[in-house]
Short mmCIF file of the C-alpha atoms (twelve columns), coordinates in Angstrom:
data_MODEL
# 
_entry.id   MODEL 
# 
loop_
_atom_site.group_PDB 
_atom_site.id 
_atom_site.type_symbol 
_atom_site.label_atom_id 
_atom_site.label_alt_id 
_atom_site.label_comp_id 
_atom_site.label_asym_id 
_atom_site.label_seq_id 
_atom_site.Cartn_x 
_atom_site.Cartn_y 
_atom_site.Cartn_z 
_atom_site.pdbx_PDB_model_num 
ATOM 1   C CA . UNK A 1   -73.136 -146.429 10.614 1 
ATOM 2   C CA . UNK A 2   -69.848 -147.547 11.252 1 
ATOM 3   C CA . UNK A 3   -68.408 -151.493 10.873 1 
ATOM 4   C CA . UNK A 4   -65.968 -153.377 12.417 1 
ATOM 5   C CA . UNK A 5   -64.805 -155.621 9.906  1 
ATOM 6   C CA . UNK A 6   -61.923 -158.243 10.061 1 
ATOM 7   C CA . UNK A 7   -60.967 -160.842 7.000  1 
ATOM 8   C CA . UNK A 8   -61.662 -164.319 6.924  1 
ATOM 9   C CA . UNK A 9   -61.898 -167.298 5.097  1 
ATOM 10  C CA . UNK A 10  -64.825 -169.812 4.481  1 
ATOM 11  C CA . UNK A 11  -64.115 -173.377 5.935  1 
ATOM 12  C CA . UNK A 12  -67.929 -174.861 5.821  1 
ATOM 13  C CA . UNK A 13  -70.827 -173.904 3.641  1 
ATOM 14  C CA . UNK A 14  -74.275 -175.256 4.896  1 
ATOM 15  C CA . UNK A 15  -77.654 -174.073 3.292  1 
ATOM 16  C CA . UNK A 16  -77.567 -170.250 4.338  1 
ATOM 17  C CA . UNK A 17  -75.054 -170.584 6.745  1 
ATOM 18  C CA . UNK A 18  -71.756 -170.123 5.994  1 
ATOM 19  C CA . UNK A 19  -68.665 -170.834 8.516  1 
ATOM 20  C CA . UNK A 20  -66.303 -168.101 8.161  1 
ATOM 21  C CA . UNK A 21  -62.846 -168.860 10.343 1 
ATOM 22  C CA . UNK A 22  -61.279 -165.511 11.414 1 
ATOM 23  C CA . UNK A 23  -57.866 -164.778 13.118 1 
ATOM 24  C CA . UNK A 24  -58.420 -161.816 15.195 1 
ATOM 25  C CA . UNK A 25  -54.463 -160.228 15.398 1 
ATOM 26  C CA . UNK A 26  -55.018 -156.878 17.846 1 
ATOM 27  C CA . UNK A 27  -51.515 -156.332 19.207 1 
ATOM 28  C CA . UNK A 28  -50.004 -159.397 16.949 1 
ATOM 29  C CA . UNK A 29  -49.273 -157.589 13.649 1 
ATOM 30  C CA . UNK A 30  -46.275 -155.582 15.145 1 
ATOM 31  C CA . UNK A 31  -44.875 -157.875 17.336 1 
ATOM 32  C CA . UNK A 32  -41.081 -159.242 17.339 1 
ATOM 33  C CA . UNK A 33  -42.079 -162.580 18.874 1 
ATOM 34  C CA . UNK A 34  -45.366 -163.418 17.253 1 
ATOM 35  C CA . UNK A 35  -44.316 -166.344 15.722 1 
ATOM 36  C CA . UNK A 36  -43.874 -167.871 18.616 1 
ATOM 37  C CA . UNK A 37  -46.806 -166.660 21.082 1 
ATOM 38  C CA . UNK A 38  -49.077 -168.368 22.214 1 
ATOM 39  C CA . UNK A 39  -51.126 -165.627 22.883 1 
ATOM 40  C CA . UNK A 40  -55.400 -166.630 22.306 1 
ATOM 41  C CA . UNK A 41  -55.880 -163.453 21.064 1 
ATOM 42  C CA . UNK A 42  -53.914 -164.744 18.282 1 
ATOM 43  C CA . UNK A 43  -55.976 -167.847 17.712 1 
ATOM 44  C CA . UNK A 44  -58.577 -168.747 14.785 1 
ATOM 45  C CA . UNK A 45  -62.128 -167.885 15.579 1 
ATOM 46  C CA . UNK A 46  -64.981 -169.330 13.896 1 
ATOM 47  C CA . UNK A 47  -68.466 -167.035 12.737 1 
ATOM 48  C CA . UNK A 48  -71.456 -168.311 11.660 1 
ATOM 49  C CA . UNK A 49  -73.087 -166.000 8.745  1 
ATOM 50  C CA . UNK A 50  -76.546 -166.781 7.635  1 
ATOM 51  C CA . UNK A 51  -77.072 -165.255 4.078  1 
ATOM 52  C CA . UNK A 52  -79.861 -165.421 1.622  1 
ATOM 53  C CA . UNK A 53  -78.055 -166.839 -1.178 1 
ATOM 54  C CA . UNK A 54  -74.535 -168.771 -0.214 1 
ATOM 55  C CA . UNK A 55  -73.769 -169.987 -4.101 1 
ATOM 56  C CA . UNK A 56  -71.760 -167.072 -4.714 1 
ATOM 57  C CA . UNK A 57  -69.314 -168.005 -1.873 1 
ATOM 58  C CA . UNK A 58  -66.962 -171.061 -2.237 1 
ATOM 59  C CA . UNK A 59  -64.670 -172.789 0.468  1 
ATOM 60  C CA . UNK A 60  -61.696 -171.541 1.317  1 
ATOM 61  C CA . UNK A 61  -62.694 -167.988 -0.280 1 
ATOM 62  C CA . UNK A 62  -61.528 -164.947 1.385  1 
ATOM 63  C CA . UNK A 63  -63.925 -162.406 2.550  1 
ATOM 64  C CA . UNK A 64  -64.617 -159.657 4.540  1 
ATOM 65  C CA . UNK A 65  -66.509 -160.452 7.997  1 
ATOM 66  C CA . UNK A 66  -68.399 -157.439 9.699  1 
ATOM 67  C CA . UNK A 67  -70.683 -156.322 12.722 1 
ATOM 68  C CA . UNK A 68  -72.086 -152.831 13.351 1 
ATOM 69  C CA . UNK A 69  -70.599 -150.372 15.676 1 
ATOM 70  C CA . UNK A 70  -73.113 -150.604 18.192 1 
ATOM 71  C CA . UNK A 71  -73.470 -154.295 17.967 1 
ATOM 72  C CA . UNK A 72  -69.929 -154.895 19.116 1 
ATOM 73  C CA . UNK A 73  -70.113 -152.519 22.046 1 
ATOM 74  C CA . UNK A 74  -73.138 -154.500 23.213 1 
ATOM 75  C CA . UNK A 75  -71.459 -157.167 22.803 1 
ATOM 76  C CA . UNK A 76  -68.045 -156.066 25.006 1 
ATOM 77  C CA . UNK A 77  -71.319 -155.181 27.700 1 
ATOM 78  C CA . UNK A 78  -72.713 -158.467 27.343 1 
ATOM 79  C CA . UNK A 79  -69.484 -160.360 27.411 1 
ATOM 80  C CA . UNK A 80  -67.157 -158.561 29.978 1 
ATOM 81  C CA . UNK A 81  -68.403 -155.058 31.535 1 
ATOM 82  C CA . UNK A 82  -71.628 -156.973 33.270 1 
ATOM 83  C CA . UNK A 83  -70.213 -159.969 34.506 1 
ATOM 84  C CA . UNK A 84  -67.462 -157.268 36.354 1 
ATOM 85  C CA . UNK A 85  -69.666 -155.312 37.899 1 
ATOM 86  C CA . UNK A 86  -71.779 -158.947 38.858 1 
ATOM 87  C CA . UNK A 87  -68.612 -159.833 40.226 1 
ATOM 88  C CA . UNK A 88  -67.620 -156.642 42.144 1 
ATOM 89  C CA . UNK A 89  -71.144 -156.331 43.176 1 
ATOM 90  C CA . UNK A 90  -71.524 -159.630 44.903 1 
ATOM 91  C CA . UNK A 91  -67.889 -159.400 46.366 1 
ATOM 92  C CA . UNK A 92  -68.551 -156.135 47.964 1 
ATOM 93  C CA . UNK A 93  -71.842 -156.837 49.159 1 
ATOM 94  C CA . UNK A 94  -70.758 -160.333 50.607 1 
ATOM 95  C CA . UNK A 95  -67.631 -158.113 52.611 1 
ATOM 96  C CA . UNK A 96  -70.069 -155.301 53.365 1 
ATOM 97  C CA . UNK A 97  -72.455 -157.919 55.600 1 
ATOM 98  C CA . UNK A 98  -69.384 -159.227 57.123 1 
ATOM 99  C CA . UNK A 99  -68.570 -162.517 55.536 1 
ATOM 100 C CA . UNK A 100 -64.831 -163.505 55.194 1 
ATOM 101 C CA . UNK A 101 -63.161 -162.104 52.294 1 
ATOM 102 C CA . UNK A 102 -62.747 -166.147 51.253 1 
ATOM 103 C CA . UNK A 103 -66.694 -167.054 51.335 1 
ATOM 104 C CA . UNK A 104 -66.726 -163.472 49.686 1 
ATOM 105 C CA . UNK A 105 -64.811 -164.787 46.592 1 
ATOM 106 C CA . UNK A 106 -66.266 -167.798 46.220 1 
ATOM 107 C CA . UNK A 107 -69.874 -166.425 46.011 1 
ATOM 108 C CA . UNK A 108 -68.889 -163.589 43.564 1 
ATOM 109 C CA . UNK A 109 -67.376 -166.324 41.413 1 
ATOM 110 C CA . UNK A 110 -70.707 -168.922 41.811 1 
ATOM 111 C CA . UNK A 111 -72.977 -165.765 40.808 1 
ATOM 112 C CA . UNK A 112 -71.054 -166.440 37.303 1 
ATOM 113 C CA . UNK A 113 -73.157 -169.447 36.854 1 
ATOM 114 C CA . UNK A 114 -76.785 -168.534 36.670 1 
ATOM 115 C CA . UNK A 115 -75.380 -165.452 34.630 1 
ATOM 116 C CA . UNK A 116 -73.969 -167.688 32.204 1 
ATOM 117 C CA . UNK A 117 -76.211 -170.232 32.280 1 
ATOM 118 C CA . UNK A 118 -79.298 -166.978 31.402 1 
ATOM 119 C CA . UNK A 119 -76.597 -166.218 28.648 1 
ATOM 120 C CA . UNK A 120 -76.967 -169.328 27.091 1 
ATOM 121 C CA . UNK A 121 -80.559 -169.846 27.621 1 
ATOM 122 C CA . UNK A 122 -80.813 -166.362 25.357 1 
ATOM 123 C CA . UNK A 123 -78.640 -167.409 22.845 1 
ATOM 124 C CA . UNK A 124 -81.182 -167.519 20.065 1 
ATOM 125 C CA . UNK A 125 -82.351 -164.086 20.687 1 
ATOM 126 C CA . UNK A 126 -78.957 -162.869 20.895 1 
ATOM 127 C CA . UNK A 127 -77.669 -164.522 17.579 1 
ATOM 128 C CA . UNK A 128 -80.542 -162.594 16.026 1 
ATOM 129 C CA . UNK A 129 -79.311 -159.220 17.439 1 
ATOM 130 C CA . UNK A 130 -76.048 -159.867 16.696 1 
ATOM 131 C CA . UNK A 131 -76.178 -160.062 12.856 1 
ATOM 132 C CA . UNK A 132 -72.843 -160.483 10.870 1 
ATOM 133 C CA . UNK A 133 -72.248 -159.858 7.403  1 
ATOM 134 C CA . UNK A 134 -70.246 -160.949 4.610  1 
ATOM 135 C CA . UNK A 135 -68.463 -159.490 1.707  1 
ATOM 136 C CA . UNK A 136 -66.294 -160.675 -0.740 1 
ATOM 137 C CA . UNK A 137 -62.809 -159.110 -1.143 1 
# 
């Protein structure tokens, strides 16, 4: 099964979880200018781990962060490719029945909300299908 991994390093230990603050650098590393972007892709990201035994880690270690494969596709689907087509749906639908491309825009930008707001009502299940792991370097 493959892994996408990226390094990080531990800025909180707590029980079993463990804070691990990543910088995610996708077009960054070849860049003339990244120095000084201000690109968010470029930003520091913070991942909550939960392990079974967190003595072996220390603060400000470096390790290796990963999800599975599949887990990060579902998560691209959860995140971006179904709020689209929530979007694009409503928007067409709202033109299609003759509303003005205006109340059209608002709506499929309101239908955001209860989306959201079901996203964050799910949150606990969804941590628990989204399980990270950790590794030391």
């Amino acid at each position: 099964m493959e892994h996408i991994s990226h390094d990080g390093r531990i800025v909180n230990i707590d029980g079993n979880r463990i804070k691990v603050e990543i910088i995610s650098r996708a077009a960054c590393q070849t860049c003339a200018a990244k120095n000084s972007c201000g690109l968010a892709d470029c930003l520091p990201k913070t991942i909550e781990i939960h392990v079974n035994d967190s003595t072996i880690y220390s603060l400000n270690e470096e390790v290796s962060v990963g999800i599975t494969a599949q887990n990060g596709l579902k998560a691209v689907l959860y995140s971006y490719v179904l709020p689209l087509f929530l979007v694009l749906a409503t928007l067409i639908s709202f033109i299609m029945l003759k509303y003005s491309e205006e109340i059209s825009g608002i709506f499929s930008i309101i239908v955001l909300i209860p989306y959201y707001f079901w996203l964050f009502l799910t949150q606990k299940q969804l941590r628990q299908q989204f399980m990270f792991t950790i590794s030391k370097k």
